[in-house]
C-alpha positions as CSV (number, residue, x, y, z in Angstrom):
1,X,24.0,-32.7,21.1
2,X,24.5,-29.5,22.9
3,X,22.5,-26.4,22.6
4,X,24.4,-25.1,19.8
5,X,24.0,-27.6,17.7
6,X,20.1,-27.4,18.9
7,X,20.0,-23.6,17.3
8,X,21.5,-24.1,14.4
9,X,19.1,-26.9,13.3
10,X,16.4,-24.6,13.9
11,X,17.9,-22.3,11.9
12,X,18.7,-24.4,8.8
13,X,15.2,-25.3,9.2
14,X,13.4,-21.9,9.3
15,X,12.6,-20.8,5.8
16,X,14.8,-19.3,3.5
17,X,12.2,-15.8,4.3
18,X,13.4,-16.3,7.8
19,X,16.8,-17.0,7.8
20,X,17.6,-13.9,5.3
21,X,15.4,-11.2,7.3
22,X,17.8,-8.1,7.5
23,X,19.6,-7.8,11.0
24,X,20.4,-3.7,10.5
25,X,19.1,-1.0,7.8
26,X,22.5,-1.5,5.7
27,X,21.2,-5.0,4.4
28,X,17.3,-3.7,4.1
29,X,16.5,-3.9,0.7
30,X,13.8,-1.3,-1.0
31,X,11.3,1.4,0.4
32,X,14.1,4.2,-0.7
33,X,11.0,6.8,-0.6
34,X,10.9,6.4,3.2
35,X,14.6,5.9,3.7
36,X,16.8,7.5,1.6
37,X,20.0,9.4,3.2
38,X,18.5,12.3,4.6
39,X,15.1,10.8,5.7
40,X,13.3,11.5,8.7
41,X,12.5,8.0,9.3
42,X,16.4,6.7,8.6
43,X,17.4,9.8,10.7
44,X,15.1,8.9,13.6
45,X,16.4,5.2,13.8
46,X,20.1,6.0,13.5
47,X,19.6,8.9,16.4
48,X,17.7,6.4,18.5
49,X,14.8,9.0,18.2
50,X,11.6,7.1,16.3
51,X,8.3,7.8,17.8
52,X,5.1,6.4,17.5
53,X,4.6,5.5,14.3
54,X,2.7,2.8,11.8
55,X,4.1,0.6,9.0
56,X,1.2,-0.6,6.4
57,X,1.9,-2.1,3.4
58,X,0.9,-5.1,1.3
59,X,2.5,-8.3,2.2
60,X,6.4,-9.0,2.0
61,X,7.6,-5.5,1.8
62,X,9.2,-5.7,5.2
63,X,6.8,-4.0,7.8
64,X,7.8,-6.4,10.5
65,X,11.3,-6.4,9.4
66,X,12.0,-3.2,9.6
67,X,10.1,-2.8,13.0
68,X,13.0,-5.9,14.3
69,X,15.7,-3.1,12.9
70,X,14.6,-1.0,15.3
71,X,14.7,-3.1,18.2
72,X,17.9,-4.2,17.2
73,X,19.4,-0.4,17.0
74,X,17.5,1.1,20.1
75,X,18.5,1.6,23.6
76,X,15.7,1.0,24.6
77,X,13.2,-1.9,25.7
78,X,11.7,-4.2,22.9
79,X,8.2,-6.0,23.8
80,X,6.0,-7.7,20.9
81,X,2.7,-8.3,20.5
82,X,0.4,-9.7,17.9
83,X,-2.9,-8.3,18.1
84,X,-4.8,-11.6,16.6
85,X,-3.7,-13.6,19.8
86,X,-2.9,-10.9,22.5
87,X,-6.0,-9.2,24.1
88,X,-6.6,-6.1,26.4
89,X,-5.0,-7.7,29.8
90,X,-1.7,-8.5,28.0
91,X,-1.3,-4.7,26.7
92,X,-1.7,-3.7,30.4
93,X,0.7,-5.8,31.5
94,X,3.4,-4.5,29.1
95,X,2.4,-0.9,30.0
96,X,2.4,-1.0,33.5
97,X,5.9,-2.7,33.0
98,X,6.9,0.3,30.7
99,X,5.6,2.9,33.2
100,X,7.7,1.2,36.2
101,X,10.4,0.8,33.7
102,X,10.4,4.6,33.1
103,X,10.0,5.7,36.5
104,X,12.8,3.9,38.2
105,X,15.6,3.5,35.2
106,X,14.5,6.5,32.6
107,X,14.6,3.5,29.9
108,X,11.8,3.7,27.7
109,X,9.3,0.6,26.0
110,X,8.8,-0.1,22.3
111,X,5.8,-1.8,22.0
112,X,5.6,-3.3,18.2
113,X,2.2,-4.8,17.9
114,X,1.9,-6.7,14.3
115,X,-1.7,-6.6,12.6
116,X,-2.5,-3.6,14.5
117,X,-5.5,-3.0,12.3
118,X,-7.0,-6.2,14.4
119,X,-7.3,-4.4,17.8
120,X,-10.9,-3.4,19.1
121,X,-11.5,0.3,20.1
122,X,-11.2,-1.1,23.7
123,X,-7.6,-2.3,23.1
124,X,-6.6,0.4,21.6
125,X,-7.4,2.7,23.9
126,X,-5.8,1.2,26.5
127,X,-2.1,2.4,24.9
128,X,-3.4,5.7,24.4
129,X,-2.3,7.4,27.3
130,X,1.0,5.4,27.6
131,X,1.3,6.9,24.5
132,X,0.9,10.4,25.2
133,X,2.9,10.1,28.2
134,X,6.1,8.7,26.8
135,X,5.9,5.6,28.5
136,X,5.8,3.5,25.3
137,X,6.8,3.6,22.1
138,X,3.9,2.5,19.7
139,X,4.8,0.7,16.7
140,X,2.4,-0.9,14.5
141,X,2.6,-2.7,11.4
142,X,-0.4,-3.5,9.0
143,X,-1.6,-5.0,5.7
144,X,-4.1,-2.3,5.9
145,X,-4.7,1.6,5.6
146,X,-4.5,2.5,9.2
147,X,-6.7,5.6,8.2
148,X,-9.8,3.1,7.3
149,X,-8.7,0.6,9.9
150,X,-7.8,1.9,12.7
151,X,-9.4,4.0,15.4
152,X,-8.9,7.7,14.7
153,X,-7.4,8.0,18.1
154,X,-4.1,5.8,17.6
155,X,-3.8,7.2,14.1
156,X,-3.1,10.7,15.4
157,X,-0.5,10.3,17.6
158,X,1.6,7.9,15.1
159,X,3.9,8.9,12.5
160,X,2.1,6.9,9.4
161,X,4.7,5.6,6.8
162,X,3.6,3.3,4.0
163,X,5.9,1.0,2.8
164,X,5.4,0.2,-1.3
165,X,5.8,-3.4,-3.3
166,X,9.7,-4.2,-4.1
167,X,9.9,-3.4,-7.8
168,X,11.7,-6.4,-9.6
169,X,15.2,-5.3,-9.1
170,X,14.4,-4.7,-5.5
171,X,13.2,-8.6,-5.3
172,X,16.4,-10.2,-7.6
173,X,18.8,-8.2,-5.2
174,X,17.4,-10.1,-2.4
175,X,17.3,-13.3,-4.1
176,X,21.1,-13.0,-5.6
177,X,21.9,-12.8,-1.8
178,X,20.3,-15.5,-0.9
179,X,21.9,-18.1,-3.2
180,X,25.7,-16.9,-2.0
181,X,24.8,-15.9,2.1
182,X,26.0,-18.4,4.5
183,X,22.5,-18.3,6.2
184,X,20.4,-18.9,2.5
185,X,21.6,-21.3,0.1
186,X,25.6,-19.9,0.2
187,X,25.9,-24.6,0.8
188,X,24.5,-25.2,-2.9
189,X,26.3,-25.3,-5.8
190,X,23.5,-22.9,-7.5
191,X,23.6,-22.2,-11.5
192,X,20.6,-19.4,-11.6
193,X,19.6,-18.4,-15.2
194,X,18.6,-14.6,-15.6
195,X,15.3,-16.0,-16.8
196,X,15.0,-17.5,-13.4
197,X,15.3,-14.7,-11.9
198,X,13.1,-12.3,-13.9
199,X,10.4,-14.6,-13.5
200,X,10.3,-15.3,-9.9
201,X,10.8,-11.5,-9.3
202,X,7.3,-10.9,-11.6
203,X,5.5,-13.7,-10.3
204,X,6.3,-12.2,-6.3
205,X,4.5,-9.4,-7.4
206,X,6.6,-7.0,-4.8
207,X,6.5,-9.7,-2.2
208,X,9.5,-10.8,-1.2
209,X,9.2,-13.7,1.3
210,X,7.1,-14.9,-1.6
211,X,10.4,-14.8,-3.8
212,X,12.0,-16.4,-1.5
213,X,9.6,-19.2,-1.3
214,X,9.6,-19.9,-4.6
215,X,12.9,-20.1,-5.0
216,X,13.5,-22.2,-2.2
217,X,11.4,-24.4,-3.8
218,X,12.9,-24.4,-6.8
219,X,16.2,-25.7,-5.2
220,X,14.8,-28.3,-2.8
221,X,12.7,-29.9,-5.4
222,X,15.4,-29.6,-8.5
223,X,17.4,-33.1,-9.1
224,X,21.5,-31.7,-9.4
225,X,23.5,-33.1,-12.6
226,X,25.8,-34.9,-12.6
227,X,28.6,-32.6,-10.7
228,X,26.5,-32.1,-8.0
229,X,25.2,-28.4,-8.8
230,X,21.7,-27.4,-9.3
231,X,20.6,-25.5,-12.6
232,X,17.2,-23.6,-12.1
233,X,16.1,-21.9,-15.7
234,X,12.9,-20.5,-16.4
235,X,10.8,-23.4,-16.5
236,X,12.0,-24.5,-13.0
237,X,11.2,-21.2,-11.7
238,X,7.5,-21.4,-13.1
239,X,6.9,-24.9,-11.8
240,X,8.0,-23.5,-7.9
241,X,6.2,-20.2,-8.6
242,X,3.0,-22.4,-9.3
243,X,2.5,-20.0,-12.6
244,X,3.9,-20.3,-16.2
245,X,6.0,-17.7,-17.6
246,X,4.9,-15.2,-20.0
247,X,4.2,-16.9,-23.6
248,X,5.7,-13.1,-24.8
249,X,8.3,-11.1,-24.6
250,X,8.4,-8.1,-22.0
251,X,7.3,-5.4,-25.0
252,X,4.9,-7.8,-25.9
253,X,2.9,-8.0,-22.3
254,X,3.1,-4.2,-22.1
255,X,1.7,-4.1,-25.4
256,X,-1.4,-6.3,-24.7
257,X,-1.3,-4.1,-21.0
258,X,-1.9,-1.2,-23.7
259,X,-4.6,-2.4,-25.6
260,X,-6.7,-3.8,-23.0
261,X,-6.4,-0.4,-21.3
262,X,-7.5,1.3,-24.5
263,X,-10.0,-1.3,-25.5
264,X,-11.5,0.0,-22.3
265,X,-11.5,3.4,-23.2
266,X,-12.9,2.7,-27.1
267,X,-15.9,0.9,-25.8
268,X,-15.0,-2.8,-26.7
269,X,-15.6,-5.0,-24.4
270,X,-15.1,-8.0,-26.7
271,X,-11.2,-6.5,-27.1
272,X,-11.1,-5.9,-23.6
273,X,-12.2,-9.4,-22.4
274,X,-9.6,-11.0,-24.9
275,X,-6.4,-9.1,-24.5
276,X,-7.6,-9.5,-20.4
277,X,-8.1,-13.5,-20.3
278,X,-5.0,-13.5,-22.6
279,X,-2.6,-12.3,-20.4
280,X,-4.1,-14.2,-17.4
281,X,-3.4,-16.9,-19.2
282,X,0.3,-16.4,-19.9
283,X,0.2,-16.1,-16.4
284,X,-0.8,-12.3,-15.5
285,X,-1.9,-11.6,-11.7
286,X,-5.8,-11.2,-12.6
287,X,-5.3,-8.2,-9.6
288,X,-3.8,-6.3,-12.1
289,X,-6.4,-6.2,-14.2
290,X,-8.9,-5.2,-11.7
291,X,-6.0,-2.0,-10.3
292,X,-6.5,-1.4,-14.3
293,X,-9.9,-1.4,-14.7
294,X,-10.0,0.3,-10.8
295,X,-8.5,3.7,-12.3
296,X,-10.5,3.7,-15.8
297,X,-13.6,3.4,-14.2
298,X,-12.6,7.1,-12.7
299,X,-10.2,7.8,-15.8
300,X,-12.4,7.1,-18.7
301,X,-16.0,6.9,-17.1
302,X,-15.3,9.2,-14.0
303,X,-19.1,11.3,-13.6
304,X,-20.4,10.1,-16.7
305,X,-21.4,7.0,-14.7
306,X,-20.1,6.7,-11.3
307,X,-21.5,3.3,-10.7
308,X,-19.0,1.5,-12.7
309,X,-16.4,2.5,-9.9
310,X,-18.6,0.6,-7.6
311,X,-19.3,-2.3,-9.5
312,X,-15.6,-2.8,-10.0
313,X,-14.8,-2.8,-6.5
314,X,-18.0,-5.4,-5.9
315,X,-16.6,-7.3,-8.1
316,X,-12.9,-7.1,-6.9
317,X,-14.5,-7.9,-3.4
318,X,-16.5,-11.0,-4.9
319,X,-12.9,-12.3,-6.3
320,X,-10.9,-12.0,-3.3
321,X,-13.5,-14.2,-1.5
322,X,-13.7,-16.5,-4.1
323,X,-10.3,-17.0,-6.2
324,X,-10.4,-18.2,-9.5
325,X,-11.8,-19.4,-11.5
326,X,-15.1,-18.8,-10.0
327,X,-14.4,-15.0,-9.1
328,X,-13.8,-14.7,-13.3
329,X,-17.1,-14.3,-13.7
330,X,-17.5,-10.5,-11.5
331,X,-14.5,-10.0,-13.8
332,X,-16.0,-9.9,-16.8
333,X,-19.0,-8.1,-15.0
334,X,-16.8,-5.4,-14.1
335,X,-14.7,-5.4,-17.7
336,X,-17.9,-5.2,-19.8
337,X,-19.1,-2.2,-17.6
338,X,-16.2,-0.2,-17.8
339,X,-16.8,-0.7,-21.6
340,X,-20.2,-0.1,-22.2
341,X,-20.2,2.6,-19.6
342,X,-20.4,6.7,-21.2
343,X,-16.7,8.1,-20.7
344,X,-15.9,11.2,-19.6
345,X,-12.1,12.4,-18.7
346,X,-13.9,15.6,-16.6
347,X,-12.3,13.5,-13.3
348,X,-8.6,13.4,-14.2
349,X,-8.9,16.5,-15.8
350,X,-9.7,18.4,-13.0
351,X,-6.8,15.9,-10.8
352,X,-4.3,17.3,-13.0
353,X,-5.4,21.1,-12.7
354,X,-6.0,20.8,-9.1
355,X,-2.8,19.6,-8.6
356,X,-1.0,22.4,-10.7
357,X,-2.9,25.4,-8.7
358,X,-2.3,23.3,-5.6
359,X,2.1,23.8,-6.6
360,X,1.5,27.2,-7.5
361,X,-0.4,28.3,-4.5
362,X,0.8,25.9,-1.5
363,X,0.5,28.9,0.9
364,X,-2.6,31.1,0.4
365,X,-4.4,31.8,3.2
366,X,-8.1,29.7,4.2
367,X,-10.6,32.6,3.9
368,X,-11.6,33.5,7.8
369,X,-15.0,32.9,7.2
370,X,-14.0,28.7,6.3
371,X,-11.4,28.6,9.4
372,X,-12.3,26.0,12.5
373,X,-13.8,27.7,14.8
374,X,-12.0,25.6,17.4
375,X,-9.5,28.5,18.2
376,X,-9.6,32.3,17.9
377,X,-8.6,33.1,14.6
378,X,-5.4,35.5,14.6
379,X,-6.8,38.1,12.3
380,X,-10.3,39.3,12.6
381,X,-13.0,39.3,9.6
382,X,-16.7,40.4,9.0
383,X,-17.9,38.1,7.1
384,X,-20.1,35.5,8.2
385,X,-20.3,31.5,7.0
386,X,-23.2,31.1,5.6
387,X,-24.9,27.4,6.3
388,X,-26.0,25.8,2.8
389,X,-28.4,23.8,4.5
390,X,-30.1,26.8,6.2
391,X,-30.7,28.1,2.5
392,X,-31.6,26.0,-0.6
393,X,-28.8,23.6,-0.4
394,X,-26.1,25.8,-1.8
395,X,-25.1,29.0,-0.7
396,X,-22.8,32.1,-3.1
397,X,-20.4,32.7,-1.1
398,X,-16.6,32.2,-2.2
399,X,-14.7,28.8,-1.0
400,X,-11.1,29.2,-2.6
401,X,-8.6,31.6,-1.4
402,X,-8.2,34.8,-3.0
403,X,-5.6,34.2,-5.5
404,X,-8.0,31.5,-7.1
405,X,-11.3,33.1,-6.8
406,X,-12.2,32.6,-10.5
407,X,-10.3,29.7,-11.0
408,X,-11.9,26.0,-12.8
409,X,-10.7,22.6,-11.8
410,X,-13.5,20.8,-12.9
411,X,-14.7,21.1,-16.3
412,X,-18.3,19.0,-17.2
413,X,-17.9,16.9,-19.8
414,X,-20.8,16.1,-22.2
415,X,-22.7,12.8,-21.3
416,X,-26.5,13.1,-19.9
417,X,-25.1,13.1,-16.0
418,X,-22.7,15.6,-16.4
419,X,-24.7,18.0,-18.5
420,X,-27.4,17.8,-15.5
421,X,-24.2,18.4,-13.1
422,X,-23.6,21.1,-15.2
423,X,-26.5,23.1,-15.1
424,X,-26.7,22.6,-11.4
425,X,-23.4,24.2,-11.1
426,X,-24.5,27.0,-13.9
427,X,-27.4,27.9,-11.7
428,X,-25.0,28.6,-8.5
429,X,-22.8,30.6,-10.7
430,X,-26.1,32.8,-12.0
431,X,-26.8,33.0,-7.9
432,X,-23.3,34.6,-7.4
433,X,-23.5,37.1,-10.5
434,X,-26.9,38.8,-9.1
């Protein structure tokens, strides 16, 4: 057996994931937000001009995938690191090299370091003058929000571009490829029902390596007929997914979606825990539940009690460290909260007038009195910032630019916190009358 033969067995027994990772951007599948035609990200890759920059995402969205596109298209020196296994001494290493590298060829260093978001301060810092002198090209990938996780340092000098769940079509595109690429399963004779595929693509839940799991599965594991082919239908793909399929139709899931949202909202937390436990049990992600009941403890409590928003993040917490069906229990905690908690909609009320004033007046001016007094300020002014903590806690003086002096975002709504919010605020607003 010669070492041909020796790379093509461990190719055929890589994963289906594996073997189907995208070798340039024309077979990348998803993340159009980030690299539609006239992106800056696509337009940096093709021109062989990407700097410094961080891919975070959830899982199977293709953060390291895309980081391998790059080194594939670049000119330019490829190193990788994982920052679970490589330490301080390694980074070193691969920046002196870079420096050298720089110095005597003019060839610069990509240096892609997966689960970036696992580096001390210490090994951060270590990159960040390599960094700022060119010498390598930092690019991190990351289940996590580099904002939170990272050291503000790093975060600064990167280019941060999150990368979003495949929708379904996004995940049956890749999976359609699979079955009829020479590297997937192109040496089955595949039949692949459109139930098959719908259901996989839901039960990924925007992962794709997940998808491809499954369906991997679902051929390795599914006895052919008679001609020799392989038929996978619905039920097959719910046994390899490891979750039944829907016991409803699509209108009907969205339907129960709907009514355990506005269960929520109404106060019924008997509604809310049946239409929730219902479509866990036709086989629902119990994580969309808690992203549902996430935004309507801000939506439909928001200030009337802001302690639901914490308890439902406890109890998200409690379940990711537990699973099911233990981590049910701060479930329900956190659905009968929501429910028996005041509402009030003062929260997204004021989102959605912020965010219209915000389009209408993108460019006024920070009032010279607010600026950072970091740097001279290019036009003069008189008037002094006043220190609210020097006073009485709160101080008159006017905080939006002058086109929006007057204006009201946020508008108390009547529950027993928000009326006392709402004197407090009447009280500044007497302060700025006299």
């Amino acid at each position: 057996m010669d070492l041909f033969d020796l790379t093509n067995n461990s190719q055929r027994a890589a994963p289906l994931a594996e073997r189907m990772r995208p070798r340039a951007l024309s077979e990348f599948i998803g993340q159009k937000h980030i690299l539609h035609g006239g992106s800056l990200l696509l337009r940096a890759i093709q021109a062989d001009r990407l700097g410094s920059c961080i891919f975070f995402g959830p899982p199977g969205t293709g953060k390291t995938t895309l980081a391998g596109i790059i080194a594939a298209s670049t000119k330019s020196e490829f190193v990788k690191l994982n920052a679970v296994s490589s330490g301080v001494a390694e980074a070193k290493k691969v920046i002196e090299e870079a420096h050298e590298r720089l110095r005597m060829t003019g060839k610069r260093t990509f240096l892609l370091l997966d689960e970036c978001h696992r580096w001390s301060k210490a090994q951060s810092d270590c990159v960040l003058s390599a960094i700022e002198t060119g010498s390598i090209v930092f690019i991190g990938s990351t289940t996590e929000n580099p904002y939170v996780s990272m050291t503000r340092a790093i975060v600064s000098r990167c280019r941060i571009f999150e990368l979003k769940p495949l929708s379904d079509g996004d995940i049956i595109e890749g999976l359609k490829r699979a079955v009829t690429d020479s590297r997937g399963l192109a040496d089955f004779v595949l039949e692949i029902s459109d139930d098959a595929y719908s259901h996989i693509a839901w039960a990924a839940n925007g992962d794709l390596r997940n998808a491809f799991n499954a369906l991997e599965l679902a051929v390795l594991t599914t006895p052919p007929r008679a001609d020799g082919s392989i038929y996978i239908d619905g039920a097959a793909a719910a046994e390899s997914t490891q979750r039944k399929t829907l016991s409803v139709d699509d209108g009907m899931y969205y339907d129960m979606l709907s009514a355990f949202c506005k269960s929520l909202r109404g106060c019924d937390p008997d509604a809310a825990l049946y239409w929730a436990f219902r479509l866990i049990e036709s086989g629902l992600d119990p994580m969309l539940i808690f992203r549902r009941l996430l935004v309507h403890a801000s939506e439909d409590v928001g200030l009337a009690d802001s302690s639901a928003l914490s308890t439902v993040a406890a109890a998200l917490s409690a379940y990711e460290h537990v699973g099911a069906p233990e981590g049910f229990i701060p479930l329900t905690h956190a659905i009968i909260a929501v429910c028996a908690a005041p509402k009030s909609d003062s929260v997204v009320n004021a989102l959605h007038a912020v965010q219209a004033a915000v389009r209408e007046h993108a460019d006024d001016a920070v009032p010279e009195y607010l600026r950072d007094r970091g740097y001279k300020p290019a036009d003069g002014g008189t008037q002094a910032y006043i220190y609210p903590h020097g006073t009485d806690g709160y101080v008159t003086q006017q905080y939006l630019p002058n086109s929006l002096r007057d204006s009201k975002f946020y508008v108390a709504g009547d529950t027993e916190r928000e009326r006392d919010i709402k004197r407090f605020l009447e009280k500044i607003a007497q302060n700025k009358r006299k």
